[in-house]
C-alpha positions in Angstrom: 25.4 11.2 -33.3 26.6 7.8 -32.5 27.4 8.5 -29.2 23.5 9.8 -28.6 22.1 6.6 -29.3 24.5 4.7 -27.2 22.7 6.9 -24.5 19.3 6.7 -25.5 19.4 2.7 -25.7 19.9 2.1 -22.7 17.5 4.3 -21.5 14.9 2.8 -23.8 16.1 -0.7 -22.8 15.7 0.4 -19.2 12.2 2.1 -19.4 11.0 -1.5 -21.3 12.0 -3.2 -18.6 10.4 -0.9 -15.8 7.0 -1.1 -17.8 7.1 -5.1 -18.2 7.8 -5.3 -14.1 4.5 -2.9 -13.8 2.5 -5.3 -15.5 3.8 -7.9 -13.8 2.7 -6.6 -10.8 -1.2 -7.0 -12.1 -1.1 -10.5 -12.8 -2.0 -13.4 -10.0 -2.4 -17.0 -10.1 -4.6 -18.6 -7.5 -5.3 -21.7 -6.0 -8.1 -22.8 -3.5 -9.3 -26.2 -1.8 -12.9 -26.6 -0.3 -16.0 -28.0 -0.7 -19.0 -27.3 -3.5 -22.5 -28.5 -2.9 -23.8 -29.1 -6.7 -27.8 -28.4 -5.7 -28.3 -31.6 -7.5 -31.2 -33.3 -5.7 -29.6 -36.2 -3.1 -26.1 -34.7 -3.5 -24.2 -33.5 -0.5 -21.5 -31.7 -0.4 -18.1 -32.7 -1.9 -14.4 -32.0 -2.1 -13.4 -29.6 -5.0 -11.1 -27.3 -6.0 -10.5 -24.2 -7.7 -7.7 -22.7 -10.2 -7.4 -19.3 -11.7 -6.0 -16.6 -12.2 -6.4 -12.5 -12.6 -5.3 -9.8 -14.6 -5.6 -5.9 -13.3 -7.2 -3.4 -15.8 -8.0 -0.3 -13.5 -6.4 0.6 -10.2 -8.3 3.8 -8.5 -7.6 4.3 -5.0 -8.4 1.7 -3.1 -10.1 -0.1 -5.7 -8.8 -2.6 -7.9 -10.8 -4.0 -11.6 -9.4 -7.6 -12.7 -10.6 -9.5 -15.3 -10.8 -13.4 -13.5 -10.5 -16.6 -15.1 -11.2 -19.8 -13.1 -11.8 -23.2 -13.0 -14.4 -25.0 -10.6 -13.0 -29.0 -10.2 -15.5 -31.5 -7.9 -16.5 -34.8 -8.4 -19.9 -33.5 -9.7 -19.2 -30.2 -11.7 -16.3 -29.1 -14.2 -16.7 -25.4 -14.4 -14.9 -22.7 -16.3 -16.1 -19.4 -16.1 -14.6 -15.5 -16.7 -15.8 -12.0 -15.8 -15.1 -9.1 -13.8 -13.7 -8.2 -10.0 -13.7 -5.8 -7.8 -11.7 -5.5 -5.3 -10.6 -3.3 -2.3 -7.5 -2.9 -0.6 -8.3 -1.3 2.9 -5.7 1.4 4.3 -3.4 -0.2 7.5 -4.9 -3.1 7.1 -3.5 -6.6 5.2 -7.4 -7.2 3.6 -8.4 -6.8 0.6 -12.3 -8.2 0.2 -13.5 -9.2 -3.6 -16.4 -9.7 -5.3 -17.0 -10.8 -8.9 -19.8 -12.0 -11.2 -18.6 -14.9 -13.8 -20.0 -16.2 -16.4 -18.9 -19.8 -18.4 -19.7 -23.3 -18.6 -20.8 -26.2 -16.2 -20.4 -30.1 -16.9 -22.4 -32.2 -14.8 -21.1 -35.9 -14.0 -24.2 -37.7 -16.1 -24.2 -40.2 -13.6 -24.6 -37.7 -10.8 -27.2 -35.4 -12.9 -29.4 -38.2 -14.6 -29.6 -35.4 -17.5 -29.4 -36.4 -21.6 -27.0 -32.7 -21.9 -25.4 -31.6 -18.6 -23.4 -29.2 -20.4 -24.6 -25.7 -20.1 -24.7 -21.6 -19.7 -23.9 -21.1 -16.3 -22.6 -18.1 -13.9 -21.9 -17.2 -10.5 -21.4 -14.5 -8.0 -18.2 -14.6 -5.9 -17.5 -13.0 -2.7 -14.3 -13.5 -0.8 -11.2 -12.0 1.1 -7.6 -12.1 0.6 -4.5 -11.0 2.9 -1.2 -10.7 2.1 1.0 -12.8 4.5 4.5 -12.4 2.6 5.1 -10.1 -0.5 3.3 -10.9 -3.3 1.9 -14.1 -1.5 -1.9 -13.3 0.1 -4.0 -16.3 1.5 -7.2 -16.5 0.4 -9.3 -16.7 3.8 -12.6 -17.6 2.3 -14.2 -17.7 -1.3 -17.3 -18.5 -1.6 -19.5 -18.8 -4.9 -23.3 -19.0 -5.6 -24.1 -20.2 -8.9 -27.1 -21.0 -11.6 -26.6 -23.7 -14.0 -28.9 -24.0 -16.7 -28.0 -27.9 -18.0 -29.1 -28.5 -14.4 -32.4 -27.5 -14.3 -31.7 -23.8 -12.5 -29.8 -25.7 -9.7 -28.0 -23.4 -7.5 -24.4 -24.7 -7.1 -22.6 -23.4 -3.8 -18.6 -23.3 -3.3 -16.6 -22.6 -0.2 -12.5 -22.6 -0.3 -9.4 -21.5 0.9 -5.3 -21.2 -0.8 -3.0 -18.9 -1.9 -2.4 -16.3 -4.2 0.9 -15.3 -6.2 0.7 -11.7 -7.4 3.5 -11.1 -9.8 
């Protein structure tokens, strides 16, 4: 009997780690630089920057489900916002183009808003396009977002970056 288990942990140890390396392999951090255009009246655009990351939930064929967490950083707008992506991996070729609809918070600058609250509801839709350029390294080509914020009076915020992507 003893000799059984000496067989079977391993095995168990083994098929533990084989499922931790799977999910692993659904989990990206991101990273993007560019400029965002706050729709503020007067205000041009500016630099900003993005952070985030991903988390697979459904892969079917070609077409991947995340859940996507990120954070919009300009001199005008703090953003944080969550919400679904799709995206899909094209056969022989390196591209994989997304799109995603998020939904969080936006902090004006008061100064740069003139508004008494310029914290807010706020959510955006994302299109972009990744490809891979070493394993589990992609460049992000383009992302661009077009958003409503509410603290801002409807304003339509617009974002346009490029980075990289580390898929684990």
């Amino acid at each position: 009997m003893n000799r059984k288990i000496l067989w079977i942990l391993p095995l168990l140890l083994f098929s533990l780690y084989a499922i931790a390396l799977h999910a692993q392999a659904r989990f990206a951090v991101y990273g993007t630089g560019g400029g965002e255009k706050s729709g503020l009246p007067n205000q041009d655009w500016t630099l900003a920057g993005t952070v985030g990351f991903y988390y697979g939930i459904l892969h079917a064929g070609p077409i991947d489900l995340s859940v996507d967490a990120r954070g919009d950083l300009s001199s005008n707008i703090k953003s944080g916002f969550i919400g679904p992506r799709a995206a899909v991996k094209l056969p022989a070729i390196p591209i994989k183009p997304y799109g995603e609809l998020i939904f969080g918070v936006s902090t004006y600058s008061r100064t740069a808003a003139g508004l008494k609250d310029p914290n807010d509801f706020a959510y955006r839709y994302v299109v972009g396009l990744d490809t891979t350029i070493f394993p589990h390294i992609d460049w992000r080509v383009a992302d661009f977002s077009y958003g409503i914020n509410n603290s801002a009076n409807g304003t339509h915020a617009k974002t346009l970056s490029s980075g990289l992507v580390l898929r684990f």
